[in-house]
Structure formats: structure tokens, C-alpha cells
C-alpha positions in Angstrom: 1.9 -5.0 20.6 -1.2 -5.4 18.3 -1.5 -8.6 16.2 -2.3 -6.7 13.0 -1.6 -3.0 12.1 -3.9 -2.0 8.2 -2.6 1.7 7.0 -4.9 3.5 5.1 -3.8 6.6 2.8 -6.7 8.6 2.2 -6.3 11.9 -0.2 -10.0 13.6 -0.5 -12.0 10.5 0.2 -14.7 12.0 2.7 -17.4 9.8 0.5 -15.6 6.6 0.3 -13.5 6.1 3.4 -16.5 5.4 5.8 -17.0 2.4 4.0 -14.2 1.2 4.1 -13.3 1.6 7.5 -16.6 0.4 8.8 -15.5 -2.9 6.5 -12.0 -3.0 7.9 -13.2 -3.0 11.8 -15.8 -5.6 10.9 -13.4 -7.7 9.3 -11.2 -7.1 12.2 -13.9 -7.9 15.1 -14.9 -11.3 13.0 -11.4 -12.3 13.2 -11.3 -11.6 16.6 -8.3 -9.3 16.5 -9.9 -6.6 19.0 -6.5 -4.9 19.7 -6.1 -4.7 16.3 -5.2 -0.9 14.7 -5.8 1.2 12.1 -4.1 4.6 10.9 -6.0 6.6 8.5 -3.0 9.0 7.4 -4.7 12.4 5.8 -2.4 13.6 2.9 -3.7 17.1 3.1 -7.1 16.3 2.1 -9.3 19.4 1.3 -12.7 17.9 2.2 -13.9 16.7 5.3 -11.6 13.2 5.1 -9.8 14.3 8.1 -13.2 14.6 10.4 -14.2 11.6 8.9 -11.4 10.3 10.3 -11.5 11.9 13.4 -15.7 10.7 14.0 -14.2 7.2 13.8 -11.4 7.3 16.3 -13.5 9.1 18.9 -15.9 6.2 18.4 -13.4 3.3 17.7 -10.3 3.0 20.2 -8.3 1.3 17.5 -8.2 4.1 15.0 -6.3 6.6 14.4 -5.7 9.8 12.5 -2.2 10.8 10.9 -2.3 13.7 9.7 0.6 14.7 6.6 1.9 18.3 6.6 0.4 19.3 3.5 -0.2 17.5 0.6 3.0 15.0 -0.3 2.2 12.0 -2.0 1.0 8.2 -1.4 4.6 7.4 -1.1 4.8 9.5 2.2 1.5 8.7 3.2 2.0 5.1 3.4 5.7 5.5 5.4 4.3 7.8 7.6 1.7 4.9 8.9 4.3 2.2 8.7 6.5 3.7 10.9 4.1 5.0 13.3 2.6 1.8 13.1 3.0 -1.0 16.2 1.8 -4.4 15.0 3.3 -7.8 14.6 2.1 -7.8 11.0 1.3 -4.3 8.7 -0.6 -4.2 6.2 -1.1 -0.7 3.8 -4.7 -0.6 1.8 -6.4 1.9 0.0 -9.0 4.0 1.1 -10.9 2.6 -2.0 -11.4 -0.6 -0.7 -10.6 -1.9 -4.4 -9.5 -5.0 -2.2 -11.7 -6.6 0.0 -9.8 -6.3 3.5 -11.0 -10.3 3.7 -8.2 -11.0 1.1 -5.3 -10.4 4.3 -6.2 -13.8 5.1 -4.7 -15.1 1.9 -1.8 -12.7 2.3 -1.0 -14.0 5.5 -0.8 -17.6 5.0 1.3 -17.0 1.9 3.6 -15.1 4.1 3.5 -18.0 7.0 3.8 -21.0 4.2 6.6 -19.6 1.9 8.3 -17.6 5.5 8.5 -14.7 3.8 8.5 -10.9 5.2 6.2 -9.3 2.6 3.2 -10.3 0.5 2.1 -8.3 -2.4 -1.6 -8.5 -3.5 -1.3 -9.0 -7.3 -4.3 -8.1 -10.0 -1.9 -9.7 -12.8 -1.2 -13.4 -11.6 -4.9 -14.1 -12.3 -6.7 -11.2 -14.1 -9.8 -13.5 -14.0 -10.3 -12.6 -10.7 -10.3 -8.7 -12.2 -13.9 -7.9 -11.2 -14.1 -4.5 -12.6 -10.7 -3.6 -15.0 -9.3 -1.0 -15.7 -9.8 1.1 -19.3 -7.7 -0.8 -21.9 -5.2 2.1 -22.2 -4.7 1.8 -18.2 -3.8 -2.1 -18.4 -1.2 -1.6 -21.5 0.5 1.1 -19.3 0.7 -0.9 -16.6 2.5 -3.9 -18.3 4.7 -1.2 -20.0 5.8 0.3 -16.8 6.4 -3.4 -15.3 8.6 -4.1 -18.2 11.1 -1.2 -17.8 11.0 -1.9 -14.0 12.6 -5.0 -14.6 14.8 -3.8 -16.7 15.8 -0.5 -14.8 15.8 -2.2 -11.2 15.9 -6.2 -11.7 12.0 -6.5 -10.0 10.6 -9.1 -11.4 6.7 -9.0 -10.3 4.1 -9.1 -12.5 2.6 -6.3 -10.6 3.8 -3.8 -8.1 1.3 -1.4 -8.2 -1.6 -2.5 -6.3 -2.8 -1.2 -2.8 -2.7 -4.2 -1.0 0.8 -5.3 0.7 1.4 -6.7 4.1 4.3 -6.4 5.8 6.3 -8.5 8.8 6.6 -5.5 11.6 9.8 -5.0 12.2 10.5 -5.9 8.7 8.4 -3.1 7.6 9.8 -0.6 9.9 13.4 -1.4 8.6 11.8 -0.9 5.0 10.2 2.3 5.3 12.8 4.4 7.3 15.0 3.8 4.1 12.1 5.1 2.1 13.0 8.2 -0.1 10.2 8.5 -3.2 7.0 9.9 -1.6 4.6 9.7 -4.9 3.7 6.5 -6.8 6.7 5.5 -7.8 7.2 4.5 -4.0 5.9 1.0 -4.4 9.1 -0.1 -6.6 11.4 1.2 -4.0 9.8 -0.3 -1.3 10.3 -3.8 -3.0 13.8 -2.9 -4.0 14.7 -2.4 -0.4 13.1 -5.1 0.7 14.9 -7.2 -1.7 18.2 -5.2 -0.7 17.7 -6.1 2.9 17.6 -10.1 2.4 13.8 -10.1 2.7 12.0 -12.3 0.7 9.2 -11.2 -0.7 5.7 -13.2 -2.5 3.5 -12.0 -5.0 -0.5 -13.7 -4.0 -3.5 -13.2 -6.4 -6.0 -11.1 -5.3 -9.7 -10.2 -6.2 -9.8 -6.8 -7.5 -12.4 -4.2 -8.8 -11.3 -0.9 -10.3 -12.7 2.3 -8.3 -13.7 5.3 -10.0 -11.8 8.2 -8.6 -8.6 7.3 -9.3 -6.0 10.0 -8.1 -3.3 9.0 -10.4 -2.7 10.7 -13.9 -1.8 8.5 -16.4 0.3 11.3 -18.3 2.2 13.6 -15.8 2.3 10.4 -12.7 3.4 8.0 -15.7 6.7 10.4 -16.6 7.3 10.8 -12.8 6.9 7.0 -12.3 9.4 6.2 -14.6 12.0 9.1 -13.5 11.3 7.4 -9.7 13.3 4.1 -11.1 16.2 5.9 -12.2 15.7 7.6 -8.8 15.9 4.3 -7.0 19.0 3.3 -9.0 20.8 6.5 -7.9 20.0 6.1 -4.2 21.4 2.8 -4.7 24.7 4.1 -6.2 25.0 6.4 -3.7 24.3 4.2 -0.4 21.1 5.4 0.9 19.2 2.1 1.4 22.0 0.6 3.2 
């Protein structure tokens, strides 16, 4: 079993993802995790992410490609690697790299001191550590959509949003197979389940830096967000995280 599993959704990001994974097998070599793995799942992508993808696993024994039927969502990306995913620990990124992989470190000894099952990278604990924001109109929305989460589903984190959560394996696993939202509401759900489950989960301040690119629109994703709460409190009602 590998010590330390990272799951990287990538939608279209043939120009940013070599980057990033030429960051995330350094980190792991420094660390001295050589077993170490990392899935690149491919949501569909209509450039070349896939054979970026591919280039790296022939070269690197660690990675390797997933490959989505079609175009589904973040939500379905990020379950797919999860539960194809072996390691002790799990940990999903994005393929922006808008956290540096180095940060895991912090995740993990958050998750070993408080013995906890999941760790949430948050960009709201400390927004001083915010290296690049977000527009204006992007941060309001974001503490908007935190608000009715807590009041639709009884989260209470100051962020859920970001791309940077680690996982306890088999924790993760028992998560994600319960899993029903494959867009961006997905990240709610994920934490509602966990808290549904008995695990406990920890919210750790990360350094952050906004990417251009983002995939998410703040107008049709925002309405669909929002509908994916009410969605998570109807697959409650009706059993389906049990």
C-alpha cells in the first residue's frame, strides 16, 4: 500500500498540468515517499491533457491516467481517483497548483495532532496568507454561499471550496462510494458524509494564489451550487449516505 496517494482532476489543462506534476513528484522524491502515487483523472479534456498525462506515466511509474467517460464534472473526477486510489493517506489537488503540494505537510500533522480523518486546506482562516485573491465579486460569493451552507446543511467551515483536502484511506474510500453530486457542489457533500460517518474533520490554513483559468462560472455553477445543498439534504432524507 502506498504511503500517500495526491488526485489530480484536470479538465483542459494541457499548459498547466506539467507543472504541476513535475512539482508534485519532486515534492514526493524530497520526502522520500518513492512508492508514492498520483492519478491524473481526464474529465473529457479536448486538448492534449490526456497525453500529457499519458508522457508522464510512461516516464514516471507512480502515475497514472484515469480517464472519465466524457465530460462529467470535478465532483466525479475527484471520486473517481479516490476510489481508485490505494494509499494510507489521499489527498485530491488541483491541476492548478493554486496550492503548493509542500502545504500536505501541514495537513498531515493537523490530521495526526487533532486524530482526525480529513483535513481541509482553508484560504479563509487566514486570508493573509491569500497571495493572489480572487476579484472582489468572487470573495463576496464565496462567503455568501458559506453562509447558506450552514444554514441549509449545518457545515460550519469557513471554507469548503478549496482544492486542497487530504483524506485517511479507508476513510476516504467509505466517503466517496456514498458520493452522489458530480459538479462543484460535491465538496459540501463530501464533508457532510464525512461528518455523517463519525469522522472528524479539521479546517488548516493554507497559502493560496488565485489561477487564471478558472473553470467555474460564477452565474450558471453558482445556481447549481446552491440547488446541490438542497440536493444533499434530500439524499439525506431519503437514506443514501447511510
Amino acid at each position: 500500500m502506498p504511503y500517500i496517494s495526491i488526485v489530480i482532476p484536470a479538465y483542459n489543462e494541457e499548459a498547466r498540468l506539467p507543472a504541476t506534476l513535475a512539482a508534485v513528484l519532486s515534492y514526493l522524491a524530497a520526502r522520500g515517499w518513492p512508492d508514492g502515487e498520483v492519478l491524473v483523472v481526464d474529465d473529457g479534456s479536448l486538448d492534449s491533457t490526456a497525453a500529457v498525462a499519458a508522457q508522464f506515466q510512461a516516464q514516471h511509474p507512480g502515475v497514472r491516467l484515469l480517464q472519465n467517460p466524457g465530460n462529467r464534472g470535478k465532483g466525479y473526477s475527484v471520486r473517481h481517483g479516490m476510489l481508485e486510489s490505494r494509499g494510507e493517506w489521499v489527498l485530491f489537488t488541483d491541476a492548478d497548483h493554486s496550492v503548493p503540494i509542500e502545504k500536505l505537510d501541514k495537513l498531515l500533522d493537523a490530521l495526526r495532532a487533532q486524530q482526525a480523518a480529513v483535513a481541509i486546506g482553508s484560504r479563509a482562516l487566514d486570508r493573509s496568507l491569500i497571495a493572489v485573491h480572487q476579484s472582489w465579486f468572487r470573495e463576496t460569493a464565496g462567503r455568501i454561499y458559506n453562509l447558506l451552507m450552514g444554514l441549509v446543511t449545518g457545515l460550519h467551515f469557513a471554507d469548503t471550496q478549496c482544492g486542497f483536502k487530504l483524506f485517511q484511506g479507508a476513510a476516504a474510500r467509505e466517503i466517496f462510494r456514498r458520493q452522489r453530486i458530480e459538479r462543484w457542489g460535491f465538496d459540501a457533500e463530501v464533508l457532510f458524509i464525512a461528518r455523517q460517518l463519525g469522522y472528524k474533520t479539521v479546517e488548516v490554513p493554507v497559502r493560496w494564489s488565485h489561477s487564471q483559468g478558472t473553470k467555474v462560472s460564477m452565474f450558471r455553477d453558482s445556481l447549481s451550487m446552491f440547488l446541490d445543498l438542497l440536493r444533499i439534504r434530500w439524499n439525506q432524507l431519503r437514506g443514501r449516505y447511510r
